[in-house]
N, C-alpha and C positions, 0 to 999 in steps of 0.2 A: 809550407814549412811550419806555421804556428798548429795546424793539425799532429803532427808529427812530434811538433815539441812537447803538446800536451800530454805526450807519456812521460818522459821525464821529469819537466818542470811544472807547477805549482800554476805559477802566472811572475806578471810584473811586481807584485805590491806585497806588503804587508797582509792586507788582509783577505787575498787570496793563498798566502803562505798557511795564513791559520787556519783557514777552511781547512787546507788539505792535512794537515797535521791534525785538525780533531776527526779529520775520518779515517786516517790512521790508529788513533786513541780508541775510537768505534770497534773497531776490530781488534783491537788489545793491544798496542802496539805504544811502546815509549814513542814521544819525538822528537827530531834535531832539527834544525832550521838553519838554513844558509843562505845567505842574501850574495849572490855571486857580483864576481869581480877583484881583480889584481891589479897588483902592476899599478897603483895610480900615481901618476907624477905630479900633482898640484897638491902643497897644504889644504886650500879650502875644499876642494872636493874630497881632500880625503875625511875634513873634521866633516862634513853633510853626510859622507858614504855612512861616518862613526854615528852620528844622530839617529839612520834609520837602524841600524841596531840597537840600538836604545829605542827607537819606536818599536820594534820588534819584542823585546824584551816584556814592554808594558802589554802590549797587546796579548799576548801568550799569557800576562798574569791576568787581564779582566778576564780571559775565555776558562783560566781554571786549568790549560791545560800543561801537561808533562814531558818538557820538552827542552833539551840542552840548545844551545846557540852555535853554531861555526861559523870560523868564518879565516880568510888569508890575511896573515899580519899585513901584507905589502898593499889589501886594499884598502888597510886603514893609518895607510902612512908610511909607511917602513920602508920602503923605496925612497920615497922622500929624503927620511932623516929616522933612522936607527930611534932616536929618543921618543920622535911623532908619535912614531910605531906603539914604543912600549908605552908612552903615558895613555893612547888612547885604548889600549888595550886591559890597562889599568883599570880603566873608566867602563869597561864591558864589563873586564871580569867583577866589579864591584858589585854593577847594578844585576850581573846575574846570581850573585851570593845572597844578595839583599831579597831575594824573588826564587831561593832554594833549588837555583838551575846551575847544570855544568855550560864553562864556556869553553867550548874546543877551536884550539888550533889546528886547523888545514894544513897539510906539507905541500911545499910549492917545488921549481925546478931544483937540481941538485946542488944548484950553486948560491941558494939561498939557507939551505940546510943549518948548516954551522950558525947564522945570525939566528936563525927560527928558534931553534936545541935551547941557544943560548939566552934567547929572550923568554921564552920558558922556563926555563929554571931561575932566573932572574924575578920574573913575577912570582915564584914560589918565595925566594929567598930576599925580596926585600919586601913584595907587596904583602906577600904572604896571603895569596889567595891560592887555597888548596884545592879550590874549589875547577881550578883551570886544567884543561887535558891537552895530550900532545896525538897527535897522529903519526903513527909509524909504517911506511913500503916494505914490506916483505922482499921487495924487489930489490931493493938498494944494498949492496955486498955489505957495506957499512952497517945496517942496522944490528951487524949480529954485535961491535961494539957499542952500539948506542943503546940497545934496550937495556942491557946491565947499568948505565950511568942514568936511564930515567926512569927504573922500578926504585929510583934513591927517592924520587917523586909521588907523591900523596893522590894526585892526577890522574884520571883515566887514561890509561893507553887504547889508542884506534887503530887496529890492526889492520893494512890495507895490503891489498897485490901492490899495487900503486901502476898509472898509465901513464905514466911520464915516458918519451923518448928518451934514451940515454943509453950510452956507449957499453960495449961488453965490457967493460974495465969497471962498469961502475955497477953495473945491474943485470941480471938476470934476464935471459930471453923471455918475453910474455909467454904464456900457457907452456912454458919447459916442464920438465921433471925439475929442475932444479930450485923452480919458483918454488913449486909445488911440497916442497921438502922444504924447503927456506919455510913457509908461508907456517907449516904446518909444526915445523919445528920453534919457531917462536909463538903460536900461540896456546902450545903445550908448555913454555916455561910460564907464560902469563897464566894460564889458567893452575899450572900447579903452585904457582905463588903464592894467590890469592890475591892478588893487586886487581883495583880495578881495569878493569878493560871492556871492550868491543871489538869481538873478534866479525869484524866487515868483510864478508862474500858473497859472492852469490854460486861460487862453484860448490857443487852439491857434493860429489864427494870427500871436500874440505867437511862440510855442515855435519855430515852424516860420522866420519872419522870424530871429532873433537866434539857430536852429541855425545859417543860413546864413552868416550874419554871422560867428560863429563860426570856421566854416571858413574865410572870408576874412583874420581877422582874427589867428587863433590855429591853423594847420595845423597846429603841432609838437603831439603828445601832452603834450607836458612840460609847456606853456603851461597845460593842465586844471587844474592846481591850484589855479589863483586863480581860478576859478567856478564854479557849480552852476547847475542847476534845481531847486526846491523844489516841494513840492506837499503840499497836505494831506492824511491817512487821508480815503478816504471819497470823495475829488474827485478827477481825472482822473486814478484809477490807470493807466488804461490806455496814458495820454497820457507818464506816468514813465515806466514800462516800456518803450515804446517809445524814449523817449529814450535811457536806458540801453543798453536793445539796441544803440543806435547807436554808444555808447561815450563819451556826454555825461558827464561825473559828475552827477549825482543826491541829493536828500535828501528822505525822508519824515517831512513832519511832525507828532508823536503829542501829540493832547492827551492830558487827564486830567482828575479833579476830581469832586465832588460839584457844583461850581456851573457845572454843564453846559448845563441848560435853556435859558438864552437863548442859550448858542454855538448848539446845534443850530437854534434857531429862527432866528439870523441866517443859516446857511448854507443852510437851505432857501428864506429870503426872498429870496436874492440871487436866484438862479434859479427863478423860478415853477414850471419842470418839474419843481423834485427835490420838488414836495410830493406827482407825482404816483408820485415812488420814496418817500418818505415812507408811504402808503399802501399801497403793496406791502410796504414792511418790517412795516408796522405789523400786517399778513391775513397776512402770510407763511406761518406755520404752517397757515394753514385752505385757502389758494391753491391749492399745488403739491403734491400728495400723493407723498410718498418711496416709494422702490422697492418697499420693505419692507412700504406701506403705513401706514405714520408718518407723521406730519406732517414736510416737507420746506423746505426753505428755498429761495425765488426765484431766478433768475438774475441774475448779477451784476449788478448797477443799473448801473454804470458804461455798459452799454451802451443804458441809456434815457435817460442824463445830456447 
């Protein structure tokens, strides 16, 4: 299994987070960093969970390199106690202002929504750290009233499918036509805005629609700075890369964490195929025998994805 996860995740630590984030940088790529984990129900663990993002933060400033912060309000408290939440989020979003990084907010289950929204625009309007972004599901019927009340926000929006389970009532069947129109139709009102954003897929004909769009939209070079494509370690590198190439701006985004096991299982359930890259990471050594005669490692999965 930790063969397997080393497509997706980074490693345990901090400073395995930042390796893989300046080899991202390597390749021309912004980066995000997430230290995973939700849901904590202890104050003290949630003030140590808040610490290593603060070690996170330092770390990313000795190495030099360009990279925003994510992370779940509810792993740094906000399950706890609502106020936990926001004061240590406070305390992120400062230290990443002070060190010229965005700190983005993660969306969590549907029923955490409304405190998230709100605890975001709350750190806008009293902390006044502009510097904080929110993440938005394409998926969620709701978003089509929420992204009007958070382009009132100075904040990067992160434009997601999103893979939350959740009822027809609430959300959009995964890979419908209707995501797919949802998806695409919010991140044409983002991009005709001009607000920040990250428009996050990895579905190509999403990428290849709103390069074009792009172009129509935003010819000057200059105009790049208020958006991106996102992409996760592990999922359509090849599909970044080539946008880059193009001269799109770009971000690669790195998880982390010990509490990795279900991330990896969710990104293999989304697409049925990657379990059978899953399978090859997992024989990889026994597979492809190295030059040397070593055990060697598979061909980049990307291209069986």
């Amino acid at each position: 299994m930790h063969r397997v996860a080393e497509r997706y995740v980074a490693g345990a630590t901090v400073p395995e987070a930042v390796r893989r984030v300046a080899a991202s940088a390597a390749r021309g790529h912004r980066g995000s960093a997430e230290y995973m984990g939700e849901s904590v129900q202890d104050e003290a663990v949630a003030m140590a969970e808040t610490e290593v993002f603060l070690e996170l933060v330092r770390a990313l400033d000795e190495a030099g390199l360009d990279s925003s912060i994510s992370f779940d309000l509810s792993h740094i408290g906000a399950s706890v106690d609502p106020e936990l939440g926001y004061r240590n989020a406070v305390r992120l979003g400062q230290a990443a202002r002070a060190s010229g990084r965005e700190l983005m907010i993660s969306m969590e289950n549907i029923e955490r929504a409304d405190a998230i929204y709100a605890t975001y625009m709350r750190l806008h309007d009293e902390a006044g750290l502009a510097n904080v972004g929110i993440t938005v599901p394409a998926r969620r019927r709701r978003s089509v009233q929420d992204l009007p009340r958070l382009l009132r926000y100075p904040g990067r929006i992160r434009l997601v499918k999103g893979a939350f389970h959740e009822s027809a009532a609430h959300s959009h069947a995964r890979n419908s036509p209707e995501l797919a129109a949802a998806y695409r139709e919010h991140a044409a009102t983002l991009l005709g805005s001009g607000h920040l954003c990250s428009i996050a897929t990895h579905d190509r004909a999403i990428q290849h629609d709103l390069a074009r769009l792009i172009d129509d939209i935003a010819p000057d070079p200059a105009a790049f700075d208020a958006f991106e494509f996102e992409s996760l370690i592990g999922l359509g590198t090849e599909q970044i890369d080539t946008l880059r190439a193009r001269g799109l701006p770009t971000r690669e985004y790195t998880v982390f964490g010990h509490e990795h096991f279900l991330y990896v299982l969710n990104r293999i359930a989304e697409e049925p195929v990657r379990l059978y890259q899953a399978v090859t990471d997992a024989l990889g050594p026994w597979l492809l025998p190295a030059a040397d005669g070593a055990g060697g490692d598979v061909v980049d999965g990307q291209q069986h994805t």
